[in-house]
C-alpha positions as CSV (number, residue, x, y, z in Angstrom):
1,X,0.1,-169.3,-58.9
2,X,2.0,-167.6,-56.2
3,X,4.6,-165.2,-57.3
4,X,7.5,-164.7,-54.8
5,X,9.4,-161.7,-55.3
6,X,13.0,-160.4,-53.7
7,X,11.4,-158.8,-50.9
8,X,8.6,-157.2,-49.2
9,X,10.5,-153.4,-49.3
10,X,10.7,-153.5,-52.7
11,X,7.2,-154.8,-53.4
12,X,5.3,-152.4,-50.9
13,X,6.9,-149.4,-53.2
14,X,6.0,-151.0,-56.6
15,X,2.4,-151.9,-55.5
16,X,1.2,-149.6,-53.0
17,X,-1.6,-147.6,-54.1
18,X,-1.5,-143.7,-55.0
19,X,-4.9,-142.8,-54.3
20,X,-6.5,-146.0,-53.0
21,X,-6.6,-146.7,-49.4
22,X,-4.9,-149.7,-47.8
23,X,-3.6,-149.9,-44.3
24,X,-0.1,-148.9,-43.0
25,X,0.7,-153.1,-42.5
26,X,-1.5,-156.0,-42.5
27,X,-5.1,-157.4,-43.8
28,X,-8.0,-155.8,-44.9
29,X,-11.1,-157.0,-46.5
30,X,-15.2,-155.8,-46.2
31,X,-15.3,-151.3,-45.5
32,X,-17.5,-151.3,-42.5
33,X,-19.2,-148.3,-40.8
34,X,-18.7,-146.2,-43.9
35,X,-20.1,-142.5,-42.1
36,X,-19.8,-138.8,-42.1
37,X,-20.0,-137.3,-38.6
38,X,-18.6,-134.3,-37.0
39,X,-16.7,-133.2,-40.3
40,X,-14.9,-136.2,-41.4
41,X,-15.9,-139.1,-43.5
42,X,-14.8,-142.8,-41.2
43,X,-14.1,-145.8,-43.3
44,X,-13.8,-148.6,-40.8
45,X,-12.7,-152.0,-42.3
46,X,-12.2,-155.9,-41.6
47,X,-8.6,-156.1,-40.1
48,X,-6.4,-158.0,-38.6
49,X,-4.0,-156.2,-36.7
50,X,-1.3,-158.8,-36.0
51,X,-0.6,-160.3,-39.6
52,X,-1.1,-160.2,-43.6
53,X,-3.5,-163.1,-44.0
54,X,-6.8,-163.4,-42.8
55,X,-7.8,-163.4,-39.1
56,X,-8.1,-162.0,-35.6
57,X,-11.2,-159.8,-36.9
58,X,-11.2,-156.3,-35.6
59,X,-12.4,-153.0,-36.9
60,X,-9.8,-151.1,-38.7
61,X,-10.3,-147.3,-38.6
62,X,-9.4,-143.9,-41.4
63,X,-10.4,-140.5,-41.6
64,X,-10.2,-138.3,-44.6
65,X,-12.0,-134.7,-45.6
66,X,-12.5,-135.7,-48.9
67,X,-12.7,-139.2,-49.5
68,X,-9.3,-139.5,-51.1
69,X,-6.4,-139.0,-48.9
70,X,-6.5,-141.3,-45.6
71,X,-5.5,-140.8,-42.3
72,X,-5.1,-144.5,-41.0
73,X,-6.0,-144.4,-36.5
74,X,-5.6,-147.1,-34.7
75,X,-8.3,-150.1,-34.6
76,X,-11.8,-149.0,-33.1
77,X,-13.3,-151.9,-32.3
78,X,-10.8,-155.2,-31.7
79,X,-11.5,-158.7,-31.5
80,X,-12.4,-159.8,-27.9
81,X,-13.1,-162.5,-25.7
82,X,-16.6,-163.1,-26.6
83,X,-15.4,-163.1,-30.3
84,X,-14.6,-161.5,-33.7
85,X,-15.6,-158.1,-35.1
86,X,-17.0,-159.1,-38.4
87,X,-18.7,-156.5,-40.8
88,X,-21.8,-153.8,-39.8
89,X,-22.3,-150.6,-40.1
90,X,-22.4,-147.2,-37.9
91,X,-24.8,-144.3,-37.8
92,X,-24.3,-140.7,-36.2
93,X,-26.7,-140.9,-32.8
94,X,-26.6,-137.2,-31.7
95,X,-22.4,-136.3,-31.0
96,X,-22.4,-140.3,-30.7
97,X,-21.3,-142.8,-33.2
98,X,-23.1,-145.8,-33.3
99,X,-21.8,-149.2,-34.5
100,X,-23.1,-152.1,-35.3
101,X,-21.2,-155.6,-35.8
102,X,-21.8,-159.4,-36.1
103,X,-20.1,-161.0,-33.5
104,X,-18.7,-164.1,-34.7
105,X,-17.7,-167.0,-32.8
106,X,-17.0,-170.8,-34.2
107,X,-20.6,-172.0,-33.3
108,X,-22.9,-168.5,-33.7
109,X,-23.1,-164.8,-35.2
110,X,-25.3,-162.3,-33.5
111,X,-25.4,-158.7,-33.8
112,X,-24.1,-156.1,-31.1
113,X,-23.8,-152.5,-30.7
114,X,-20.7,-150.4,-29.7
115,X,-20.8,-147.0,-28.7
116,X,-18.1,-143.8,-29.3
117,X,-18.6,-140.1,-28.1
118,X,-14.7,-139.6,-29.4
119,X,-15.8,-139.1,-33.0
120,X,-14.8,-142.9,-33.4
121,X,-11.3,-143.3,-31.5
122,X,-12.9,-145.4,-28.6
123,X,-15.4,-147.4,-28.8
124,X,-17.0,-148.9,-26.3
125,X,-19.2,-152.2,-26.3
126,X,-22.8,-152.3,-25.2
127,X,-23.5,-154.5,-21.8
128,X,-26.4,-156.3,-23.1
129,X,-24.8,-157.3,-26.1
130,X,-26.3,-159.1,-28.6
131,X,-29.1,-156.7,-29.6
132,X,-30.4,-159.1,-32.0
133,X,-29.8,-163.2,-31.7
134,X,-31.7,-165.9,-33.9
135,X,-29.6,-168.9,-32.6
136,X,-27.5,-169.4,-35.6
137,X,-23.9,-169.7,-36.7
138,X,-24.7,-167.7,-40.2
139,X,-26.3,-164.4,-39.6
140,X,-24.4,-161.6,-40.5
141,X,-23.3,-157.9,-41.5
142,X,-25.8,-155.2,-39.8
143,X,-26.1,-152.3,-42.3
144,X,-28.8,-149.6,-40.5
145,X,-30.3,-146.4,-41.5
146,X,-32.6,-144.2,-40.4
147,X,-36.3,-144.2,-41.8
148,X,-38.7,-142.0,-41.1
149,X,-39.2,-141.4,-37.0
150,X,-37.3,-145.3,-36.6
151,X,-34.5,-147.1,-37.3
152,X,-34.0,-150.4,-40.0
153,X,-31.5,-152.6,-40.5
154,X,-30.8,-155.5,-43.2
155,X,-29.5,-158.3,-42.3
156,X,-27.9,-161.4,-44.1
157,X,-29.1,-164.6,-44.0
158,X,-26.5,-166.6,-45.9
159,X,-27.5,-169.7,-46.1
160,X,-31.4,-168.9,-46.9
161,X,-30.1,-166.5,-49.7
162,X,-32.3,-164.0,-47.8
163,X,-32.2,-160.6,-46.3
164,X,-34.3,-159.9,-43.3
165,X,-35.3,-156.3,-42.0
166,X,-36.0,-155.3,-38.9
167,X,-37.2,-152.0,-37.0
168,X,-36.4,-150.2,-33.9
169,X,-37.3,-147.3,-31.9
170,X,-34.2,-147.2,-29.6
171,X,-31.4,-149.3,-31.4
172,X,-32.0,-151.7,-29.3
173,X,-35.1,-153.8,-30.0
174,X,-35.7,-154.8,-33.2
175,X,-38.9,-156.4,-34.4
176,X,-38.4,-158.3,-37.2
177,X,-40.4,-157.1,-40.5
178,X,-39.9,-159.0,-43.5
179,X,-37.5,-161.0,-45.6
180,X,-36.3,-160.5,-49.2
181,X,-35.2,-163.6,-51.4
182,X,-33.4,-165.9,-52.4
183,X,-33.5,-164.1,-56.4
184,X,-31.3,-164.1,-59.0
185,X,-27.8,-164.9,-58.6
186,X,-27.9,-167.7,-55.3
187,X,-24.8,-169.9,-56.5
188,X,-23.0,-168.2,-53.2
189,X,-23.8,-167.2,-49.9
190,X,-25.4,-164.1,-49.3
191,X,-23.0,-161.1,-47.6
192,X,-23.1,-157.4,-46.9
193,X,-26.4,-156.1,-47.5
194,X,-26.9,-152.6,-48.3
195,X,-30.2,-151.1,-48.6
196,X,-31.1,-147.3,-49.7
197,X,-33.0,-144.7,-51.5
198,X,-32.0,-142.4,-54.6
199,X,-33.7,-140.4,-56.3
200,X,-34.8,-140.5,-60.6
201,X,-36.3,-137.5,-62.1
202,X,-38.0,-136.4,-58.9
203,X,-39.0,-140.0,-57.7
204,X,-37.9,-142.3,-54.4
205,X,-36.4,-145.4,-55.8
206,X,-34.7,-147.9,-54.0
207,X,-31.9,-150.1,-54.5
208,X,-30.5,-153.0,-52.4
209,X,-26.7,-154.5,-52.7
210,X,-26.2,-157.9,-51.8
211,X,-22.5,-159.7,-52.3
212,X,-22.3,-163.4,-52.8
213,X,-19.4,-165.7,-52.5
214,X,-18.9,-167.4,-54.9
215,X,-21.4,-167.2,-57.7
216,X,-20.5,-163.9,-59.1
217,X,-19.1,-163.3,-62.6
218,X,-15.6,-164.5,-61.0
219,X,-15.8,-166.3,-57.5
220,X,-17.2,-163.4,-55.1
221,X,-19.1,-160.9,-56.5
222,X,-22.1,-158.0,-56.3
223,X,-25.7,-157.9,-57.2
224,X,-28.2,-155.2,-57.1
225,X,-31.8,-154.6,-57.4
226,X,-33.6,-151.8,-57.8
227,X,-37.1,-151.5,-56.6
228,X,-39.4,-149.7,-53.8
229,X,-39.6,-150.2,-49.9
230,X,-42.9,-149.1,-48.1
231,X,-41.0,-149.4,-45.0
232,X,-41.7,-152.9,-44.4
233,X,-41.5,-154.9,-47.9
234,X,-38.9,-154.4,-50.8
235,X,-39.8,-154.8,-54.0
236,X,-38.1,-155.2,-57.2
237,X,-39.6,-153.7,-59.8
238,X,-37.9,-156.2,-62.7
239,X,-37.8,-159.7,-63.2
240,X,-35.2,-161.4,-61.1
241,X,-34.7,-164.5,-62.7
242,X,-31.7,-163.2,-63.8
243,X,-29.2,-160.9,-61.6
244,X,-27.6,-157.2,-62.7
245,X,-23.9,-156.9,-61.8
246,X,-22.8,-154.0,-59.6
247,X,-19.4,-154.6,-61.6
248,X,-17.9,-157.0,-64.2
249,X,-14.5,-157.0,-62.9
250,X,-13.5,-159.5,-60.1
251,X,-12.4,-157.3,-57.7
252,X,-15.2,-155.5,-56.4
253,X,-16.7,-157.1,-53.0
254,X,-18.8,-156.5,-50.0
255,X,-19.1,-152.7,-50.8
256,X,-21.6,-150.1,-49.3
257,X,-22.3,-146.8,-48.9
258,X,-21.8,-143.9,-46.1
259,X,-24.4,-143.2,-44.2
260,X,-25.3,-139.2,-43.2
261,X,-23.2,-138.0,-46.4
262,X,-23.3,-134.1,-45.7
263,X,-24.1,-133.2,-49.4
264,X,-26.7,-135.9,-49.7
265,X,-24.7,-138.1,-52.6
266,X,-25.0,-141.8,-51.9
267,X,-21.2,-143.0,-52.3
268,X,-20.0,-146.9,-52.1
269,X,-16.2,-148.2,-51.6
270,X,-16.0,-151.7,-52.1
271,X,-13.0,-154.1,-51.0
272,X,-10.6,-154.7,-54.0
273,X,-10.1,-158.5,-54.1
274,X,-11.8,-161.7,-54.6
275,X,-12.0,-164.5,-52.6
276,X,-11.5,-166.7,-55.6
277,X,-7.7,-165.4,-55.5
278,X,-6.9,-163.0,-52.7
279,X,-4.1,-166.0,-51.4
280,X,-1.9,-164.8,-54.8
281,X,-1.3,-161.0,-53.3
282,X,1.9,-160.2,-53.4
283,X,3.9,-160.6,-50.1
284,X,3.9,-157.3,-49.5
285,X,3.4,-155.4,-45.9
286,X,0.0,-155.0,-46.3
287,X,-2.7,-157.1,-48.0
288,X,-5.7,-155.9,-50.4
289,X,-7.1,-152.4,-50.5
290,X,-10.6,-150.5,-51.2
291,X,-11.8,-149.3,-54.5
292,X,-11.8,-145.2,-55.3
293,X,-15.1,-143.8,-53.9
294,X,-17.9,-143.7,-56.5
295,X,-20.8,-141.6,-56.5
296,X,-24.1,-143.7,-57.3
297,X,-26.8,-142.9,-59.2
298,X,-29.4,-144.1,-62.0
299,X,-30.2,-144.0,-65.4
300,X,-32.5,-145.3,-67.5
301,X,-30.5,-147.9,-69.9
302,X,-32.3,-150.2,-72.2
303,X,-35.8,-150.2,-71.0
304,X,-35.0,-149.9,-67.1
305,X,-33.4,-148.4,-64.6
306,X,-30.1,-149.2,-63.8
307,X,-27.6,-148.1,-61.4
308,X,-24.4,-146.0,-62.1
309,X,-21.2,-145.4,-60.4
310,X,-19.0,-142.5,-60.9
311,X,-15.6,-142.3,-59.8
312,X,-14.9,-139.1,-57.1
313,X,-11.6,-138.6,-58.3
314,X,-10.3,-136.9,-61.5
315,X,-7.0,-139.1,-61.9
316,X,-8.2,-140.7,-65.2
317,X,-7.6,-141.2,-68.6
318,X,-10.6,-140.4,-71.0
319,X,-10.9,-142.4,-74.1
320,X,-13.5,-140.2,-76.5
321,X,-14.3,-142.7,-80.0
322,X,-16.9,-141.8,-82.8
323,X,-19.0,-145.1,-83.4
324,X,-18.6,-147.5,-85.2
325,X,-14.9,-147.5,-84.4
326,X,-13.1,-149.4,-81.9
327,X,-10.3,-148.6,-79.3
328,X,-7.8,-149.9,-77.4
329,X,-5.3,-148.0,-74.6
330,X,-2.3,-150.1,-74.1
331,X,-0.9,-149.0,-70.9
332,X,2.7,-150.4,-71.0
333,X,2.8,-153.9,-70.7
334,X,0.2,-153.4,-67.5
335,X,-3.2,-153.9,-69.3
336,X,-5.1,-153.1,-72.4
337,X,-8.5,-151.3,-71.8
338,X,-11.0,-150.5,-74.6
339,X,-14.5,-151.5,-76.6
340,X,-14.7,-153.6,-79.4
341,X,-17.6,-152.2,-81.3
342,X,-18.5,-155.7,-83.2
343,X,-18.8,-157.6,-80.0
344,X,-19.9,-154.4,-78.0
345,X,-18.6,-154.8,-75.0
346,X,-16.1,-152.5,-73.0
347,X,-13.1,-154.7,-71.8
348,X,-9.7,-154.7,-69.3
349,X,-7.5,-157.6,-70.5
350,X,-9.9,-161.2,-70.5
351,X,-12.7,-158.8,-68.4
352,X,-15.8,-157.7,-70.3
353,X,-18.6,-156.0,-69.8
354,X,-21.8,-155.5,-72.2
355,X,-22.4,-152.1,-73.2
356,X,-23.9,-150.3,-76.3
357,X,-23.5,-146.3,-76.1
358,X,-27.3,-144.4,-76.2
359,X,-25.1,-141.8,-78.6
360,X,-22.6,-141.4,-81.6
361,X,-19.6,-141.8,-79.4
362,X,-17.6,-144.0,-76.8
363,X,-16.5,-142.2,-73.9
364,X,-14.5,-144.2,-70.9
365,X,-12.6,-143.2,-68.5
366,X,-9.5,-145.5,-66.5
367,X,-8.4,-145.0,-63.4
368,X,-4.7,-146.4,-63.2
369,X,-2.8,-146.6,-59.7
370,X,0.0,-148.4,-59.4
371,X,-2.1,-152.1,-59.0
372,X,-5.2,-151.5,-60.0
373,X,-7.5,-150.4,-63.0
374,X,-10.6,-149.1,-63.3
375,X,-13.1,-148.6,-65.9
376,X,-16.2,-146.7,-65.7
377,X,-18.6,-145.9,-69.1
378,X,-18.9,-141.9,-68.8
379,X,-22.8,-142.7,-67.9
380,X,-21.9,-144.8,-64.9
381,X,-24.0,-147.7,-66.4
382,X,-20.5,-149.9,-66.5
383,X,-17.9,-150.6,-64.7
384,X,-14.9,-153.3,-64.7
385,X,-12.6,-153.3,-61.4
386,X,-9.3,-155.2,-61.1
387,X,-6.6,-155.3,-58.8
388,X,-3.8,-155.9,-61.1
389,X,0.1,-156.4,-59.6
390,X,2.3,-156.6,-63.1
391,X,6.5,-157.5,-62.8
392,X,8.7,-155.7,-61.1
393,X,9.7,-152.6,-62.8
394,X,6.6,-152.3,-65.6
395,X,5.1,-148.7,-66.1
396,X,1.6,-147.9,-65.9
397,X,2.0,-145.1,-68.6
398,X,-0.4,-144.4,-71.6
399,X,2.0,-145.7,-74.5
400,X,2.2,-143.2,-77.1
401,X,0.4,-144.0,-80.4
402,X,-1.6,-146.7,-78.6
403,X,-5.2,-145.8,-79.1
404,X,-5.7,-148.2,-82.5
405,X,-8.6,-148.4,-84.9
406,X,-9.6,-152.1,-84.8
407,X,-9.5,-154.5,-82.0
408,X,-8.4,-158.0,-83.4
């Protein structure tokens, strides 16, 4: 249900984020380009420069030193003639910055290249665009990184449920290598692949992100695998028959991570909506806005590996509980976060996510801006994102008193 309110002023003050970034005015969905170069971290986004609602797809464009406070610039790469800018990805090419976007027109996607030596103020496109063209209308969302002495990028195939990877010498021509899928979750499209190594306990693995709309936990979500890649081939190393959630909120969609981060951390933003309901957003000035930057990791949880987020900031509450008791925050009306110990599950609201500490004690820790709440297991193994925009007026303070002993 859409919820009209007196007016946009008001609402932009009640519901714009402290610590999350969303543009000045106007739409924003998928992070794109996410890249450290020349001393600053870019965030480039899906935008549309001339309204709230989705459309006219350009590249949005932010700065920052440290990942948390934005400086918004104006758009990098706007739609054009030959079509929209829809999502990709950017690499640092010598001084250069190197993107690479779908474009998108009404009858076929192909992938294109557009070049800045402005540390990312100007962009401009490359004449023989499309770099890579299989003749169809669904074939999306370049992410590229460099392996070894060449260059690979994934690619979406939506329709197939597939991601296909492809090498270059010269980011130019690629030669295709091999496709992975369709496995687990393929109720949706597949979106936004994101494809990289970390390392566990002195050994390469490698873990691949694909987004689906729908057929996530609610409407659009994220998927991972984790697995190996001899430069050609991935592999999972588990059964896929069933899928592992990158998050089990519903507003966690098309993330990935920066390339060329300068202190080698692997870190992921993700857009902070859901298809299923992203037409309820307030009318504010702006619509939707990213998640807080988490650092990505793995542990070893229940027989496997499994991959862990950590939030970069330190704005948080920490909830610390000896087992077997339960615990719930109510945070003024906004939300109540917790774990039930009998069901075992952490929780925000209705949103759940199976969890069962490795040690005597619960420790969370919530993220609360002004409409959004995150919740991240202190191990990194769970997390539950929602973009939350409560009446007029509520509080998003810790209400005294509130941490109880059973959760009915």
């Amino acid at each position: 249900m859409l919820i009209i309110y007196d007016s946009p002023v008001s609402l932009d003050s009640e519901y714009r984020p402290n610590f999350h970034f969303t543009p000045a005015k106007n739409w924003i969905n998928d992070p794109n380009g996410l890249l450290w170069h020349n001393g600053e971290y870019h965030l480039f986004f899906q935008h549309n420069p001339y309204g709230t609602k989705w459309g006219h797809m350009s590249w949005g464009h932010a700065v920052s030193k440290d990942l948390l406070t934005w400086t918004e610039l104006p758009v990098a790469i706007p739609e054009g003639e030959d079509g929209a800018i829809f999502s990709g990805s950017a690499i640092s090419h010598g001084e250069e910055i190197v993107a690479f976007y779908t474009r998108h027109t009404d009858t076929r996607q192909a992938q294109c290249i557009a070049r800045s030596s402005d540390n990312g103020r100007t962009f401009k496109k490359f004449e023989n665009n499309p770099v890579l063209d299989e003749g169809k209308k669904d074939f999306r969302d370049p992410k590229v990184f460099k392996y070894l002495d060449h260059w690979i990028m994934s690619v979406a195939q939506p329709m197939e449920r597939q991601i296909s990877f492809y090498k270059s010498l010269d980011l130019i021509n690629w030669q295709h290598l091999s496709n992975f899928g369709p496995a687990a979750a393929t109720d949706g499209i597949w979106e936004c692949p994101d494809l990289f190594p970390l390392e566990m306990d002195g050994e390469e693995v490698w873990v691949l992100l694909v987004s689906l709309n729908p057929g996530g936990l609610y409407g659009s979500g994220t998927q991972y695998f984790v697995g190996d890649f001899d430069g050609q081939n991935f592999t999972p190393r588990y059964s896929t028959s069933e899928p592992r959630w990158l998050d089990f909120g519903k507003d966690n969609y098309a993330g990935v991570t920066f390339n060329g981060e300068p202190s080698g951390r692997r870190i992921f933003i993700g857009w902070m909506a859901n298809w299923l309901d992203v037409k309820d957003h307030p009318e504010t000035s702006w619509t939707c806005q990213m998640t807080v930057p988490r650092v990505l990791g793995l542990a070893r949880y229940q027989g496997e590996l499994v991959l862990t987020q950590q939030p970069i900031c330190d704005t948080t509450y920490e909830i610390f509980e000896e087992i077997p008791q339960s615990g719930v925050i109510e945070l003024s009306g906004f939300a109540k976060v917790g774990y039930n110990v009998d069901r075992k599950v952490i929780f925000i609201n209705d949103f759940e996510a199976p969890y069962e500490p490795t040690s005597g004690k619960i420790h969370l820790k919530v993220l609360v801006d002004k409409s959004s709440i995150e919740l991240f297991t202190a191990d990194g193994v769970r997390t539950i994102s929602l973009s939350l925009f409560p009446p007029l007026g509520t509080t998003r303070e810790l209400v005294p008193g509130s941490l109880v002993d059973i959760v009915s």
